[in-house]
C-alpha positions in Angstrom: 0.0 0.0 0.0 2.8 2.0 0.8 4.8 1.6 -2.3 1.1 2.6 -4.5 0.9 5.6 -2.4 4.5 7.2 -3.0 4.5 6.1 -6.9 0.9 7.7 -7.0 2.2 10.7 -5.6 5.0 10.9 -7.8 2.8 10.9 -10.4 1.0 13.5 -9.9 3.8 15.5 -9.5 5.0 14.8 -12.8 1.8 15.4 -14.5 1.3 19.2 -12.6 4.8 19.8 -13.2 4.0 19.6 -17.3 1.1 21.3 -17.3 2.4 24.3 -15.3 5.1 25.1 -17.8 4.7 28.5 -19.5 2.0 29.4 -22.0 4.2 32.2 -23.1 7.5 33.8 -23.3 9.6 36.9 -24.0 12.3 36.3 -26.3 13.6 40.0 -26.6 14.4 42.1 -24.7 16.9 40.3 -22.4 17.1 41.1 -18.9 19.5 44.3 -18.4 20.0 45.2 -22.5 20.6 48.8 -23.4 18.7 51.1 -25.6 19.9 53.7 -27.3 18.3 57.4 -26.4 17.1 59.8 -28.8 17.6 63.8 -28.2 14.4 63.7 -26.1 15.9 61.0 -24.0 13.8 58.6 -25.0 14.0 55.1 -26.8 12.1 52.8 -28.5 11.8 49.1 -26.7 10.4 46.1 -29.2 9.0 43.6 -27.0 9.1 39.9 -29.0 8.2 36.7 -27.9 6.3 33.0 -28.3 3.0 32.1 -26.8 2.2 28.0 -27.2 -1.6 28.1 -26.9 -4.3 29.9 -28.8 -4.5 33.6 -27.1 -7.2 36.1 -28.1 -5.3 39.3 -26.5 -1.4 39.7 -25.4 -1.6 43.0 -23.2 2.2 44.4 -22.0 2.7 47.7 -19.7 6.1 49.1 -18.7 7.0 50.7 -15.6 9.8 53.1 -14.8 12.0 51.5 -12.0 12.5 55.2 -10.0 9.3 56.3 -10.7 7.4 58.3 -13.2 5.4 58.2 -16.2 5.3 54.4 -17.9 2.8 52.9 -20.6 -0.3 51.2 -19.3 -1.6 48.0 -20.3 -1.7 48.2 -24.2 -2.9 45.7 -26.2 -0.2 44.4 -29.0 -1.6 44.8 -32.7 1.0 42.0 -34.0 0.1 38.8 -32.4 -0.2 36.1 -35.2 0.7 32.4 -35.7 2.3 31.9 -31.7 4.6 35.3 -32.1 4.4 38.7 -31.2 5.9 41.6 -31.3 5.6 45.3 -30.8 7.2 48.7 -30.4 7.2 50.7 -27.6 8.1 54.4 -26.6 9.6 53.8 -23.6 11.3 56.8 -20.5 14.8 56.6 -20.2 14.9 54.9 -17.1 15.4 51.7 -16.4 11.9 49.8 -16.7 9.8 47.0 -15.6 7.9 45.2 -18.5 4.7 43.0 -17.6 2.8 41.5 -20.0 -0.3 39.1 -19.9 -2.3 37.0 -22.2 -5.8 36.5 -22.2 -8.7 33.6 -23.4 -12.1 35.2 -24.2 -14.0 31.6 -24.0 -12.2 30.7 -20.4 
């Protein structure tokens, strides 16, 4: 009885471990990169990534790590085939990027 208990266990840690992987990822930017600053001290950020199941919306904001003005939640216009990808006007500051996707029939 033991021995069924502990493999039983074990097996349902391996099948929530699978299904908790990510539905989505950011493959640029990388953590820490640089952007280059205009005159108006300000840059453009592109935001690409992967998402592995069927998404009606991908939504991203970006914050400003010492404060000040960020971009809300925007919804991204290029989101086609599991890839997106946008442009953003971003302050030059270093900045926190959160980004969400969302299911209209869940």
């Amino acid at each position: 009885m033991r021995s069924y208990f502990s493999k039983l266990i074990c097996l349902l840690g391996l099948v929530l471990s699978i299904s908790a992987q990510a539905q989505m990822t950011i493959t640029f930017p990388v953590e820490r990169i640089v952007f280059q600053r205009d005159n108006n001290n300000r840059a453009t950020v592109q935001i690409a990534g992967n998402y592995y199941q069927p998404v009606d919306k991908i939504e991203a904001k970006l914050t400003p790590l010492n404060g000040g003005n960020g971009i809300d939640w925007t919804a991204l216009s290029s989101i086609s085939n599991g890839f997106f990808r946008v442009h953003f006007p971003s302050p030059a500051a270093g900045i926190n990027l959160k980004y969400a996707a969302h299911w209209l029939d869940r």
